[in-house]
C-alpha positions as CSV (number, residue, x, y, z in Angstrom):
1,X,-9.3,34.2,-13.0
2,X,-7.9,30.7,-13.1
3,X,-6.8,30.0,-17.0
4,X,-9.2,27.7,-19.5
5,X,-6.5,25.6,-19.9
6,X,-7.1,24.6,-16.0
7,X,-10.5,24.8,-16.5
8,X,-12.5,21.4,-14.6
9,X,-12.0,18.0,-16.6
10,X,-14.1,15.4,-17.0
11,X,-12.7,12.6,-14.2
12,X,-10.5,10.3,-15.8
13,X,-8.4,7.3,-14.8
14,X,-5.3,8.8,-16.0
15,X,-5.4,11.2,-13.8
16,X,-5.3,9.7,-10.5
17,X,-2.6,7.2,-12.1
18,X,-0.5,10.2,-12.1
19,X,-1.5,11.6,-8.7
20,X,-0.6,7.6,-7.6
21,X,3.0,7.6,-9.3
22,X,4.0,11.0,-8.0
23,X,2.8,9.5,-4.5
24,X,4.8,6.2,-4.5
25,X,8.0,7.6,-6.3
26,X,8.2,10.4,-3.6
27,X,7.4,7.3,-0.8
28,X,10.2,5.2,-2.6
29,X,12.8,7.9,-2.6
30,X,13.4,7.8,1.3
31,X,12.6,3.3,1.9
32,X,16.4,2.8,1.3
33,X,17.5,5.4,3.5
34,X,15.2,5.8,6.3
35,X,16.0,2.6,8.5
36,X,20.0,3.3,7.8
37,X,19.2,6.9,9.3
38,X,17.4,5.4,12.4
39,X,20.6,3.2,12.2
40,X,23.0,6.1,12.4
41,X,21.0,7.7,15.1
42,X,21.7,4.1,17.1
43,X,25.0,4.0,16.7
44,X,25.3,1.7,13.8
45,X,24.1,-1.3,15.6
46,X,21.5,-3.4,13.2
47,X,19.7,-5.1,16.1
48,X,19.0,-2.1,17.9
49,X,18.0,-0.3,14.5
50,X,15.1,-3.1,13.8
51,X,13.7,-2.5,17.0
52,X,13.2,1.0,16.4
53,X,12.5,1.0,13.2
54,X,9.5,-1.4,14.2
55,X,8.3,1.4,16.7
56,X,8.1,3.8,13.8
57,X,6.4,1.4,11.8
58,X,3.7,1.0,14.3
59,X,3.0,4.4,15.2
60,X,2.6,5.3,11.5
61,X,0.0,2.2,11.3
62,X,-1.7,3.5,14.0
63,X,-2.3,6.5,12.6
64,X,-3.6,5.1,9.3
65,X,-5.8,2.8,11.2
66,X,-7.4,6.2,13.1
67,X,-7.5,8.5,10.5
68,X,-8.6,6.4,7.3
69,X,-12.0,6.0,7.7
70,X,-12.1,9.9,8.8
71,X,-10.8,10.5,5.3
72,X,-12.6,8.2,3.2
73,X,-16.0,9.1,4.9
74,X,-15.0,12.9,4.1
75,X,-14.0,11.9,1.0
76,X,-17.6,10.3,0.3
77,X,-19.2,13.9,1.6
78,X,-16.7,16.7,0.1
79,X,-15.6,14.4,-2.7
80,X,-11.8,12.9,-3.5
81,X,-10.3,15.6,-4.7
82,X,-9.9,17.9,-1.7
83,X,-8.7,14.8,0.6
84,X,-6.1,13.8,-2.6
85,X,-4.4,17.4,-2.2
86,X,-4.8,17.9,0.9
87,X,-2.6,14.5,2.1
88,X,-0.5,15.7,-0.7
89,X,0.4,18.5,0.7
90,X,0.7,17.5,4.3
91,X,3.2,15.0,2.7
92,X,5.4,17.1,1.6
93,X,5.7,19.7,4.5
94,X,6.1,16.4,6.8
95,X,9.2,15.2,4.3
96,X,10.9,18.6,4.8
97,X,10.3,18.3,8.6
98,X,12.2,14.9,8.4
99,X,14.6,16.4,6.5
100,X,15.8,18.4,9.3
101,X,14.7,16.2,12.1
102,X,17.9,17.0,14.5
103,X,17.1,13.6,16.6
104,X,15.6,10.1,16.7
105,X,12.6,11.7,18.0
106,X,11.9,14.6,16.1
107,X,12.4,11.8,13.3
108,X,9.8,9.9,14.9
109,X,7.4,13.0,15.2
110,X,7.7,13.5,11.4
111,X,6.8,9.6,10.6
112,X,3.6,9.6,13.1
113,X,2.2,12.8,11.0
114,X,3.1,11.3,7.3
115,X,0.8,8.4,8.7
116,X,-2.1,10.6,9.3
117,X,-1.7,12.6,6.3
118,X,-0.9,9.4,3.7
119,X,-4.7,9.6,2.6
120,X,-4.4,9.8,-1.3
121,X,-3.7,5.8,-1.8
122,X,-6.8,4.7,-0.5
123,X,-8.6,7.7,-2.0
124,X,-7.9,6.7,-5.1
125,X,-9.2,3.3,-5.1
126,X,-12.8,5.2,-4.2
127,X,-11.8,7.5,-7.1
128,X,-11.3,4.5,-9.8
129,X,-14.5,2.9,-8.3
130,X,-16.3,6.1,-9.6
131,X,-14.9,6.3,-12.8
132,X,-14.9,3.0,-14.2
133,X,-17.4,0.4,-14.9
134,X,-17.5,-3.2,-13.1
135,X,-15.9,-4.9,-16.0
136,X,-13.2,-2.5,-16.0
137,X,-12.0,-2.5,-12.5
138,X,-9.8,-5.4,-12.3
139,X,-7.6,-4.0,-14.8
140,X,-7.7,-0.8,-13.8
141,X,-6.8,-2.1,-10.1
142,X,-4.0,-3.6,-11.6
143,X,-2.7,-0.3,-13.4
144,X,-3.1,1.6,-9.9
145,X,-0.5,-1.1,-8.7
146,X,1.4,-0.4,-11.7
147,X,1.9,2.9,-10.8
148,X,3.0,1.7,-7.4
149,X,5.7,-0.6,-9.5
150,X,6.9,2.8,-11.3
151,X,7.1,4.7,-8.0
152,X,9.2,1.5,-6.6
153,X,11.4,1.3,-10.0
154,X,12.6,4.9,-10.2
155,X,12.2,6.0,-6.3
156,X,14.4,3.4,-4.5
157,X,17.1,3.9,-7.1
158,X,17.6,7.4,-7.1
159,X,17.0,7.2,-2.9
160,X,20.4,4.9,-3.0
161,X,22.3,6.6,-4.9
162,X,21.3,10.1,-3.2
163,X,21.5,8.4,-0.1
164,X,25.5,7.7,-0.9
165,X,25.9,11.7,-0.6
166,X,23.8,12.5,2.6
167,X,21.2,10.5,4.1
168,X,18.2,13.1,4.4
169,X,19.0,13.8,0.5
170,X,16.0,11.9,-0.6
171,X,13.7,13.4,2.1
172,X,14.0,17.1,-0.1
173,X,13.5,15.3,-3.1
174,X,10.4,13.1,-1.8
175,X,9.0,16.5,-0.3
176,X,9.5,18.1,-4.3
177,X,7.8,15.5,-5.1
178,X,4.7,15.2,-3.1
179,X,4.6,19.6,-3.4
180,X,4.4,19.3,-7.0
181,X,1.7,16.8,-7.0
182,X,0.1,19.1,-5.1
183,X,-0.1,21.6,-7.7
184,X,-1.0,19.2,-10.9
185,X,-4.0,17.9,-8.6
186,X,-5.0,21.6,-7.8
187,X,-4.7,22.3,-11.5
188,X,-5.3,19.4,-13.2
189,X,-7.0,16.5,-10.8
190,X,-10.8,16.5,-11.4
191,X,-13.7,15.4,-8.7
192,X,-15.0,11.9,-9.6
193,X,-17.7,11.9,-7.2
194,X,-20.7,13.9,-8.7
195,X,-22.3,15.8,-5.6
196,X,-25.6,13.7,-5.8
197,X,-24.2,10.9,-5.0
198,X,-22.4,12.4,-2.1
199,X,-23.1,10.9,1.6
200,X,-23.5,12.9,4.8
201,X,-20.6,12.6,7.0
202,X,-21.4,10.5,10.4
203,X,-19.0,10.0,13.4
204,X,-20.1,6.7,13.9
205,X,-19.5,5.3,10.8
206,X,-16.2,7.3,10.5
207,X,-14.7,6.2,13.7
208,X,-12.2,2.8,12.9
209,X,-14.6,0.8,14.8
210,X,-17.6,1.9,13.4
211,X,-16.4,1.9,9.8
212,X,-15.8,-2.0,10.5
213,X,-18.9,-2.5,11.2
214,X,-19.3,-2.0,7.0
215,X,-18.0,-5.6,6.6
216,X,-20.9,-7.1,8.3
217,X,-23.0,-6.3,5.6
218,X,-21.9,-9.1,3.2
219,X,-20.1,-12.8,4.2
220,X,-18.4,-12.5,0.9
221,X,-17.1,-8.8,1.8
222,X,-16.0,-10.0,5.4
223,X,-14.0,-13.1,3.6
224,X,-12.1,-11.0,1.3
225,X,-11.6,-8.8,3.8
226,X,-10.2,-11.4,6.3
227,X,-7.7,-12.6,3.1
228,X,-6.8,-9.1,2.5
229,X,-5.7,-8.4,6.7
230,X,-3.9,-11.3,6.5
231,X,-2.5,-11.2,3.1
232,X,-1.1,-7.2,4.8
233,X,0.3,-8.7,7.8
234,X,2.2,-10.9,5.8
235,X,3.1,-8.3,3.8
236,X,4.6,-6.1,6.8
237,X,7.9,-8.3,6.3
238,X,8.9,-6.7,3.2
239,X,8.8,-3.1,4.5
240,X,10.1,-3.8,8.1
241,X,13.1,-5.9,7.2
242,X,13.6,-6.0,3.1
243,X,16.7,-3.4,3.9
244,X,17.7,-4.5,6.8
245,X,18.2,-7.9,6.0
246,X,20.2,-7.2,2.3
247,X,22.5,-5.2,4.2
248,X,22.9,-8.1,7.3
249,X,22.8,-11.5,5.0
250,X,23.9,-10.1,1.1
251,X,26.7,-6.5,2.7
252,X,24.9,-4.1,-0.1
253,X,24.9,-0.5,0.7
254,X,22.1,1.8,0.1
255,X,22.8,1.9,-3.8
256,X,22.9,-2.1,-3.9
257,X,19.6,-1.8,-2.0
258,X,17.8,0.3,-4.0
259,X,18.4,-1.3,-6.9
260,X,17.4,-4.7,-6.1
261,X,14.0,-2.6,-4.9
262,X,13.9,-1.2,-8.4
263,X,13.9,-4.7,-9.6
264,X,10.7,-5.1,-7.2
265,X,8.8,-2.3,-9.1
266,X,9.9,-3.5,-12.3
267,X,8.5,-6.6,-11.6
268,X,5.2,-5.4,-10.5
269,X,4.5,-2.7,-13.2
270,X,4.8,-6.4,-15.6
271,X,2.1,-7.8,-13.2
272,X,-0.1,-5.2,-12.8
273,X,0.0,-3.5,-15.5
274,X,0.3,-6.2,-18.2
275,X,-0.9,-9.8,-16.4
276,X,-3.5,-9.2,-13.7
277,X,-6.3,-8.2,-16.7
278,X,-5.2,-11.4,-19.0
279,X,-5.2,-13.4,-16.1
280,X,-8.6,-12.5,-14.7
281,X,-10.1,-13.0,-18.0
282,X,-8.9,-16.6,-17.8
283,X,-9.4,-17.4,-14.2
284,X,-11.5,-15.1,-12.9
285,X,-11.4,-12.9,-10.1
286,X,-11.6,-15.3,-7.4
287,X,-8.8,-17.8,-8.6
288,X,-6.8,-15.1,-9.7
289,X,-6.8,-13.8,-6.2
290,X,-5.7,-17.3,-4.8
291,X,-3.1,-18.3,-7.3
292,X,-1.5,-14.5,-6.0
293,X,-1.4,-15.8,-2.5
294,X,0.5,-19.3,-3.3
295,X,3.0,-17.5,-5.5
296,X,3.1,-15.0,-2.6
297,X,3.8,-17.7,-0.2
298,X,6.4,-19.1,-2.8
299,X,8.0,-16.2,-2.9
300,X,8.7,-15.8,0.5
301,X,10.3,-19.1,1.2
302,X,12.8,-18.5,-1.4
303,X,13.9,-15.4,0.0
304,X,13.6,-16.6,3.9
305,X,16.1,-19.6,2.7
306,X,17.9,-17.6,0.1
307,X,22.1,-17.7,1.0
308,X,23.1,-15.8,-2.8
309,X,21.8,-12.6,-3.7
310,X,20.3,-14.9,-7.0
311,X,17.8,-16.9,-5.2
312,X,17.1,-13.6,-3.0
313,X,15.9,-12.1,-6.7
314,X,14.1,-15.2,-7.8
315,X,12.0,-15.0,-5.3
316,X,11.0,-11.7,-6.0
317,X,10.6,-12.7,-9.4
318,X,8.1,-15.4,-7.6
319,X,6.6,-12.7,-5.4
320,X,5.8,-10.4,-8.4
321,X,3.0,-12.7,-9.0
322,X,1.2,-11.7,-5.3
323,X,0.2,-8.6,-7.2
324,X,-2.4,-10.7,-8.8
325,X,-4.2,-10.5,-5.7
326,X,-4.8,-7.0,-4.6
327,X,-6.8,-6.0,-7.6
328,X,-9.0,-8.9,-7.6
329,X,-9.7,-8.1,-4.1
330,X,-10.4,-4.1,-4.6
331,X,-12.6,-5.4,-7.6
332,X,-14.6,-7.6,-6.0
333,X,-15.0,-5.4,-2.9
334,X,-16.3,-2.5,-4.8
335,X,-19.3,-4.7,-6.4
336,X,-20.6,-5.5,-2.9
337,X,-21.3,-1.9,-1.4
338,X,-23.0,1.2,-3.2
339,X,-21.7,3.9,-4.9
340,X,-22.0,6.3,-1.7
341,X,-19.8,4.0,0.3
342,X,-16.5,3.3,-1.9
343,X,-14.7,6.2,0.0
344,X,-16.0,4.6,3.2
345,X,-14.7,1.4,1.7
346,X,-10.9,2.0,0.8
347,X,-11.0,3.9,4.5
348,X,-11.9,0.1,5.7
349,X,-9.4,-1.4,3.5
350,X,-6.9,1.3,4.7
351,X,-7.6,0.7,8.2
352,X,-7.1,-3.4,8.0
353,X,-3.7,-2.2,6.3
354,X,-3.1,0.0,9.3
355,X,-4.3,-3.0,11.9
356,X,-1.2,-5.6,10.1
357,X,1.0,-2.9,10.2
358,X,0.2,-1.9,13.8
359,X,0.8,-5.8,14.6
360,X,3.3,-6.6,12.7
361,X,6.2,-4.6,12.0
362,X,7.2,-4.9,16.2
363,X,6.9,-8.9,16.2
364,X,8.9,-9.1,12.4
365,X,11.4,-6.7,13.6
366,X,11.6,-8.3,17.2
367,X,11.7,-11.7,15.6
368,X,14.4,-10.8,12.9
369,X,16.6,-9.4,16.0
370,X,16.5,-12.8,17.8
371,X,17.2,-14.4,14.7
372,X,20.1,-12.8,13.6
373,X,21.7,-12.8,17.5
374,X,20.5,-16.1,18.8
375,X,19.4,-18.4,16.2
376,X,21.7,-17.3,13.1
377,X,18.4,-17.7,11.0
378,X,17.8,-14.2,9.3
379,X,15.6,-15.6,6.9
380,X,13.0,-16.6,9.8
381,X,10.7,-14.0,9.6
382,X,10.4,-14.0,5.5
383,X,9.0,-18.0,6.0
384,X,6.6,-16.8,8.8
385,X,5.0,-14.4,6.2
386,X,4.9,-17.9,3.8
387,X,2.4,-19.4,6.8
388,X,0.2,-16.1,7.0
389,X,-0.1,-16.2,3.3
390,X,-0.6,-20.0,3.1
391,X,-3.7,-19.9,6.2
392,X,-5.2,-16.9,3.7
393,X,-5.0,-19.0,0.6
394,X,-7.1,-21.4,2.6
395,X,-9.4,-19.1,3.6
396,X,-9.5,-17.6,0.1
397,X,-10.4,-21.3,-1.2
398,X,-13.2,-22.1,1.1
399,X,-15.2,-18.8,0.0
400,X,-14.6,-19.5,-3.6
401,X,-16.8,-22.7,-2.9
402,X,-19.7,-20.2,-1.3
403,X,-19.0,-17.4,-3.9
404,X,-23.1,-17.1,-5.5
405,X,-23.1,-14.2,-3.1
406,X,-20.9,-12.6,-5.5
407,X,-22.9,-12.5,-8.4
408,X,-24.2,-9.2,-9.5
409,X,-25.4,-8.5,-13.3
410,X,-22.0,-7.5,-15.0
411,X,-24.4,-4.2,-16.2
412,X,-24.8,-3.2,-12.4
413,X,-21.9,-1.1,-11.6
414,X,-22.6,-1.3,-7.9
415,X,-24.1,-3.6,-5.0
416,X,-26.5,-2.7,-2.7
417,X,-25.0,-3.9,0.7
418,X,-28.8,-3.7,2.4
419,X,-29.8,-6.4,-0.1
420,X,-27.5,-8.4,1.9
């Protein structure tokens, strides 16, 4: 008999925050040392390395593109807790696979299933969008992306300096990690979704295409969705080549690496956590999410034409302030479908993600090779991300002049998406 202390909770924000952190600090451990791994296993060459790197990129993408709306649509019938510990565990049997990984393609075999089972993100936006009233959202976006900023502080740190003793180092510790979470959301995690408000599972709306076919049921969903595909594609940049290119431009070793990514996730926990709610209030939700773009965008161009490691870090400093975006997006998004969809939702959202980084990571990685060997212009790829960013802000601006779709009562909690 399970202990009263473990005993069912009422669902809580604070406890998916937790499930969250554990996530992305397990996630952050291994960013510093998993493209200088692929690099050993191409003997040492950098060029070769991004290539590669943007194959393993893709295939995980691909993977979240086809399996997201599976496990948000499951979520939305057996509720988010079994999905949440499910990818949790599936995480962390997959890290100790890459842990011993003997070769590049065994390597590649553990990154393809991490991509299938990396579920819990987007089941926790559903989760918040159950447990927290329209007015609170936004902020509570914002602290979900706060604990992404923790998971980036602590995570890329200790991954450089374990990395300095052996390379698969951090792989055991992410795979700790992502076990243990396992075992506070099997004890401690509560369900959020109550089970009449639970939707049937259907193929058709849980296939990618089909689950698409949700963003037709509002102009004002379909916009922010357009920003928010964009906005990820830009995004790829960071992920693909962030490492690659501190090592090629700035020398820095896998400590000097995850450090400056520490200083990423400090940044963001000050954004998220402490701005984005301020801010809205002030702007609202729609300029909020368009002043994130341009600063995005800013960001970027100081970093593409950064020659010292000083103006590399003030345009992170810059970038920070793209975090502004993503909870204004998940906040208006959740107003404009009904309560049984918001699994179905984040799989959408999830799915766009995996679409930009299906696209992406190949052409950044392809077009950082040529111009680091050709062109001698590193920073190329970082000012192509500045465009993408830019052509959303546009887009962002011209539905902010149609935005009386996006007017529900600030007392309705939810949108019916047929009223549309």
């Amino acid at each position: 008999m399970i202990s009263p202390i473990f005993a069912p909770r009422p669902a809580a924000f604070a406890f998916v925050f937790v499930t969250v952190m554990l996530d992305m600090l397990a996630l952050g451990l291994i960013i510093p040392v998993l493209p200088k791994l692929i690099e050993s296993f191409m003997g040492g060459n950098t060029a070769d390395a991004a290539k590669v790197y943007g194959v393993f990129a893709t295939a995980w993408a691909a993977m979240q593109f086809l399996f997201s709306p599976i496990l948000g649509s499951l979520s939305d019938r057996l509720g988010r807790r079994p999905v949440i510990l499910i990818s949790n565990v599936g995480l962390g049997l997959d890290y100790v696979f890459m842990a011993l990984a003997p070769s590049l393609g065994w390597l590649f075999l553990g990154r393809v299933i991490s991509g299938i089972t990396s579920a819990s993100i987007s089941t926790a936006g559903a989760y918040i969008a159950d447990v927290t009233s329209v007015e609170q959202r936004p902020a509570k976006f914002g602290l979900l992306g706060a604990a992404f900023g923790f998971g980036f502080v602590v995570g890329p740190a200790l991954g450089g300096l374990l990395g300095k003793f052996d390379p698969r180092l951090p792989f055991w510790f992410a795979a700790a990690l992502s076990l243990t979470n396992s075992l506070y959301g099997f004890f401690v995690l509560p369900e959020s979704l109550p089970r009449q408000r639970r939707a049937a599972f259907s193929w058709r709306k849980a296939n990618p295409l089909g689950a698409l076919q949700l963003l037709r049921s509002s102009h004002a969903l379909w916009s922010l969705a357009a920003v928010s595909l964009i906005s990820n594609l830009a995004h790829v940049a960071l992920p693909s080549l962030a490492v690659l290119y501190m090592g090629y431009r700035y020398g820095w070793d896998e400590g000097q690496v995850g450090l400056m990514l520490s200083a990423v996730g400090v940044c963001s926990i000050i954004v998220q956590g402490v701005l984005v709610r301020r801010v809205v209030k002030e702007l609202g939700e729609w300029r909020t999410l368009i002043l994130g773009l341009l600063c995005g965008a800013a960001g970027f161009v100081l970093q593409g034409l950064a020659a010292s490691w000083v103006l590399y870090l003030a345009g992170i400093v810059m970038m920070s302030l793209w975090g502004l975006m993503n909870p204004a997006v998940q906040s208006l998004s959740t107003q404009l479908v009904a309560a049984t969809e918001q699994g179905r939702l984040q799989g959408v959202y999830s799915s766009l993600m995996g679409i930009a980084n299906m696209l992406g990571p190949i052409a950044f990685t392809t077009l950082f090779a040529v111009a680091i060997d050709a062109w001698r212009l590193p920073g190329l790829p970082f000012l192509l991300s500045a465009s993408l960013l830019m052509i959303a802000s546009v887009m962002a601006i011209k539905a902010l002049r149609q935005r009386t779709e996006l007017a529900p009562p600030a007392s309705q909690p939810t949108l019916d998406p047929s009223t549309h």
